[in-house]
N, C-alpha and C positions, 0 to 999 in steps of 0.2 A: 350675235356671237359674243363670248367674254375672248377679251383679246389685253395681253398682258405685254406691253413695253417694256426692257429693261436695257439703262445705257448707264452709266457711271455720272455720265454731265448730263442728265435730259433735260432738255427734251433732243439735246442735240441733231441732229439730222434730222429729226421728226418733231418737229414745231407747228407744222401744216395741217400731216397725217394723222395725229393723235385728235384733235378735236376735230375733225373730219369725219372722222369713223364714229365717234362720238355722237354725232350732229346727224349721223343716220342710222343713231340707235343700236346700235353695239355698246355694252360694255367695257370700257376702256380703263385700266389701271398701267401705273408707272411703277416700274424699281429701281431705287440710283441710290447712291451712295450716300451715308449718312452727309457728308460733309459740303455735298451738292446745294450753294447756294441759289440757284438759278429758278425762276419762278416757274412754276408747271402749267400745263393748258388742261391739265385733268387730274386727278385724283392719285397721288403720288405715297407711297411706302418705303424705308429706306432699310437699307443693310449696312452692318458695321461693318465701316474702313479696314481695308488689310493693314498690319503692320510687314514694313519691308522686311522681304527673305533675308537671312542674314548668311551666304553660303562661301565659301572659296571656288568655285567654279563660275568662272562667269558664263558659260557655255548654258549651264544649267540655269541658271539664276531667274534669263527671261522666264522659263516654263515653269517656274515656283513659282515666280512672281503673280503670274496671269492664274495658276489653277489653284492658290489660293486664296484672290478673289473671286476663282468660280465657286471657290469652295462656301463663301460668304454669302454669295448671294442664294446659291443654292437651300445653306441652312435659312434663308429670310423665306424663300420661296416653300420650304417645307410647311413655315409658319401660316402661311397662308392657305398652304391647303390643311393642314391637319386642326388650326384652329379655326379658321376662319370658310372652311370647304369650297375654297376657292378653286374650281379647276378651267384651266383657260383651256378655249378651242386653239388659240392663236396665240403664240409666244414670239413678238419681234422684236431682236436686241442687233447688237453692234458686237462682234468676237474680237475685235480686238486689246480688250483688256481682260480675257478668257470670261464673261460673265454670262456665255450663253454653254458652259462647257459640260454643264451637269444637271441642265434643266430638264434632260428628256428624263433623266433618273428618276424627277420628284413628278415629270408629268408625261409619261412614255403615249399616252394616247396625242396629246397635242399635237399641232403641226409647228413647227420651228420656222421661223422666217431669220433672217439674217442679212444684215446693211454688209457688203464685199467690198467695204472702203478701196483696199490694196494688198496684193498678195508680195511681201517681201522677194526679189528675186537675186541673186547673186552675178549675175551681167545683165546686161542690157536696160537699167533702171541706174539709181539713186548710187548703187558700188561700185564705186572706182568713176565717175565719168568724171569727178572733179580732185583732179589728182595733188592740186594745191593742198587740200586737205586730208592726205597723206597718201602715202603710196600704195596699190592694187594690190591688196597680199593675199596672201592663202587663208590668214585667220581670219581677218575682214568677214571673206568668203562664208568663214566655220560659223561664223557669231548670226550673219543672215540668216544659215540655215536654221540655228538655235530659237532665231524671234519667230521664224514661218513654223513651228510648228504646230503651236494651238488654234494658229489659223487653219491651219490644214482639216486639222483634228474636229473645227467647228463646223469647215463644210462639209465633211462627209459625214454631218449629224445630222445636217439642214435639210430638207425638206425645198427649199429654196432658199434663193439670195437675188437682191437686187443690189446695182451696181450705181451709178450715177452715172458712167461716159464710159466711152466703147475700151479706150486706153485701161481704164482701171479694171474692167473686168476681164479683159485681154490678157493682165497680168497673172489672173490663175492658171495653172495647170487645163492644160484641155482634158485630160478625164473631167476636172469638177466644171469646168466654162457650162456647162450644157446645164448647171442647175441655176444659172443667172440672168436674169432679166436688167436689162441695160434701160433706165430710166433716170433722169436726173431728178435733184431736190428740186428744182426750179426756180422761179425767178418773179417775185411780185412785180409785175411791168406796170402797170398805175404809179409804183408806190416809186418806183425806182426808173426815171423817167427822164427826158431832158428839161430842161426847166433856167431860163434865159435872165433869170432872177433870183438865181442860187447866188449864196454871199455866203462865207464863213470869215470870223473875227479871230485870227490869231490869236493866242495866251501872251501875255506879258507883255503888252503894248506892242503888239507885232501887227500889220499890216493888215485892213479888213479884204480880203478876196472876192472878187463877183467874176460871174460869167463872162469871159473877154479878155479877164484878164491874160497877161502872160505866165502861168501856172504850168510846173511840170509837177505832179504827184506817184508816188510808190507808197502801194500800201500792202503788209503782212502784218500775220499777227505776231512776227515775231521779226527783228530785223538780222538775217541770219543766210550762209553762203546757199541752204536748201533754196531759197525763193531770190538768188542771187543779187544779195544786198551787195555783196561785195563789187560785182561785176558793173550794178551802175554807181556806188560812187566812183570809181575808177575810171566811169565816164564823165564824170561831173566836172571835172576844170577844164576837159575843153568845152565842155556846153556852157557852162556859167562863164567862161570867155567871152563864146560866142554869141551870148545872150544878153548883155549884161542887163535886163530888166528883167529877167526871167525868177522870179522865185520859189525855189524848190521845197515841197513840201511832204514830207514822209509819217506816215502811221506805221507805227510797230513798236512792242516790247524788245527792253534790252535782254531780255529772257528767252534762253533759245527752245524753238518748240521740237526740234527736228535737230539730231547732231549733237555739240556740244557745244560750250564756251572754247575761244582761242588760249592756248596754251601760253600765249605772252603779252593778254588780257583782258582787265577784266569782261569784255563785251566783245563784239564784232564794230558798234558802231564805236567803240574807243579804240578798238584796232584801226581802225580806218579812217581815222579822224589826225589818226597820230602817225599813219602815213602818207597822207596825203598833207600834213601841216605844211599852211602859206600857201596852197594851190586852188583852196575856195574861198570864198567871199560868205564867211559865215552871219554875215547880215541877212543875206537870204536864202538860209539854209534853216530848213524850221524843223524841229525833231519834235514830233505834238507824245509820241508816247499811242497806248492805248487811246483810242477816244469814244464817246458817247456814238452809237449807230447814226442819228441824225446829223453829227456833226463830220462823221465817214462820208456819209451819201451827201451832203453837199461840195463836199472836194470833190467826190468821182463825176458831179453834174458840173460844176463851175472849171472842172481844170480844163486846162488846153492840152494836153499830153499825159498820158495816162502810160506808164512805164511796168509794165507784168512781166518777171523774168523766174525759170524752176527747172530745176531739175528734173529728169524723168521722173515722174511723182505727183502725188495726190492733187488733180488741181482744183485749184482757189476758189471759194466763190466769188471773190472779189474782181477777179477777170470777168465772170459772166454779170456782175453787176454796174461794172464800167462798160463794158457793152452795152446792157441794157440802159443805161443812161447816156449814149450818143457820144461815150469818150473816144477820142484818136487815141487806138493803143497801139504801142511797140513791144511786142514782146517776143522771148524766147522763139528761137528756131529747133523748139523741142515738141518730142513726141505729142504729149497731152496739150500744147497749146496748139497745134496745126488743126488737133480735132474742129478746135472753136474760128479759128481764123488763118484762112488762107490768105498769103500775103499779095497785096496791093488791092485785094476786092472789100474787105472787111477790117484791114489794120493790117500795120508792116511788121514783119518778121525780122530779127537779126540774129546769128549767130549767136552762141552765152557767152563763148569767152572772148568773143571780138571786140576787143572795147572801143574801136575807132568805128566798126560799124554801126556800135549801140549808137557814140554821142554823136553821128552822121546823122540816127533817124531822127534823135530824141531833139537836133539842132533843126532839120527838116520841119515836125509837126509846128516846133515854136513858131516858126520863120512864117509860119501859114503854107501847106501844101496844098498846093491848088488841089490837087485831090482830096483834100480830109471831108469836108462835107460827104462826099457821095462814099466816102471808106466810113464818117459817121455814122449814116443812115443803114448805112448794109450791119453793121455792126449791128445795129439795134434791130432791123430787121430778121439778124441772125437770130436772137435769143425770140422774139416775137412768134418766130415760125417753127422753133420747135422746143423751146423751156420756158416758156410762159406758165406760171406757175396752175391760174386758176382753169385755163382754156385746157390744157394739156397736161401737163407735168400732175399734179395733185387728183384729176380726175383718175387716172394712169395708174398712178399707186392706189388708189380706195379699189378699183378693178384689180388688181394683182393682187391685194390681200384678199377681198371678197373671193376672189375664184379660185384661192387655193384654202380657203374655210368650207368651197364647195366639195373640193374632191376628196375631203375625209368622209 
């Protein structure tokens, strides 16, 4: 089959998929964004970058913004069939930055596939559950419904959509649920592994790390109140009390991915630095920034305490890959993280805003739990027995695209 990718950042979600399908003789082309520096696994075409809407309505703005980049990519995608006579059997993209909104236009026979990252919802998700960051309001509400719409609008184009985890595809509409297949990206287990010999060297004359040590790690890619950065520093001076050989160590940009910057400054982690001043021990408080993936995966193998906290919302991969490498995690007593870890069998759960519970656990795993081993193993056993990337997870998707190229 000719099967035609399109994500804004590709290979994004499909890093596995795309030369997979490749490797068993399908035709595989990419379309992303001219400004997409990110290296391809196949043979990639770019479309000119939107310039932003420029509107007075913020209500409107989301749905300008998104349909025209569908509009963009659509004209790149015209390009390819009228010059190039390109017609794909298989078109699968990501809707969320509207780029799959106009493709049936330029290729009405095709079948549409679609990644259902998360369906924006106005309760029971990511509005209003952290009221710190302001208060439950009716507009809040309006602006939800505003960003869910070319979501909407995608999936009743789709032909299908696959989901990662039960939580994120649970957050559609049940009219559209029944066009979604629930399969995760998976999890390279070889690669991502326990490993008793893991070491990372700190930046700037900072302390080399190995396996054993007394290490508490959090990692996002962004250090921001969504993945509840705020909630563990605020557990951090009684832990780094109670620890005092404990050294903490955090990945993430001061760049918020989700939300916004604090309105009195510049970052969350200068917000939080600046209230909690004289309460940590910032000798071992290590803020690494963005880092190289090998130098990720040796934190998630070498730490002792592996701290995962989020809001009802998209989760991490980085939970499944501290799993997958044998970490004691403590995290959120939220929806999408219970999916992966029930508490006391596979890692502890605590409350988000309980900050005495958090630094109870997060002082627990330091101290040695006599249970962490057997919560390790289950851990890792979790991800082994059902998102394993190569066994399960990757076989799973080449079958869900293959048998929906069948039934055209």
């Amino acid at each position: 089959m000719k099967i035609l990718f399109v994500h804004q950042n590709f290979p994004g979600q499909f890093p596995h998929l795309a030369p997979a399908l490749v490797a068993r003789g399908h035709q595989v082309l990419a379309l992303t964004d001219e400004t997409n520096k990110r290296p391809s696994p196949v043979k990639t075409l770019r479309y000119k970058s939107p310039e932003p809407a420029v509107m007075e309505s913020a209500l409107g703005r989301s749905y300008t913004d998104h349909a025209e980049r569908g509009f963009l990519v659509a004209r790149g995608a015209r390009v390819l069939r009228d010059k190039h006579g390109f017609q794909p059997d298989i078109i699968i993209g990501h809707p969320g930055w509207g780029e799959t909104l106009f493709l049936k236009e330029i290729w009405p026979q095709a079948t549409l596939l679609i990644y259902a990252e998360l369906m924006y919802r106005t309760r029971g998700q990511d509005v209003g559950f952290d009221h710190e960051m302001g208060p439950d309001r009716d507009e809040t509400r309006f602006m939800t419904v505003s960003r869910s719409a070319h979501l909407i609008q995608a999936m009743v184009q789709a032909d299908g959509a696959i989901a990662p985890t039960r939580y994120q595809a649970d957050s559609f509409p049940p009219e559209l649920r029944g066009k979604i297949t629930v399969i995760h990206d998976g999890v390279s287990t070889e690669t991502v592994a326990p490993d008793p010999q893991a070491m990372l060297a700190l930046p700037q004359g900072g302390p080399v790390l190995r396996a054993g040590d007394e290490v508490l790690s959090f990692v996002s890619r962004s250090l921001e109140p969504y993945r509840g950065f705020h909630a563990f520093m605020r557990a951090l001076p009684a832990v780094m009390a109670a620890r005092p050989q404990a050294q903490v160590v955090m990945v993430g940009s001061d760049d918020p991915s989700y939300g916004g910057k604090p309105r009195d400054a510049t970052s969350w982690r200068a917000k939080l630095l600046a209230e909690l001043d004289g309460q940590l021990d910032l000798g071992r408080l290590h803020f690494l920034g963005r880092v190289p993936y090998a130098d990720y995966l040796s934190l998630i193998k070498l730490t002792r305490v592996h701290c995962y906290l989020t809001y009802p919302f998209v989760l991490s991969w980085s939970l499944m890959e501290a799993m997958a490498a044998g970490a004691y995690v403590v995290g959120s007593d939220t929806e999408p993280v219970r999916e992966m870890i029930e508490d006391g069998r596979n890692g502890r759960l605590v409350p988000f805003f309980d900050t005495a519970a958090l630094a109870g656990a997060l002082e627990r795993g330091l101290a040695g739990d006599p249970d962490g081993p057997a919560l390790k193993r289950a851990a890792r056993q979790t991800i082994l027995d059902g998102y394993d990337l190569l066994r399960d997870c990757l076989p799973r998707q080449i079958a869900w695209v293959e048998s929906r190229g069948a039934l055209r």
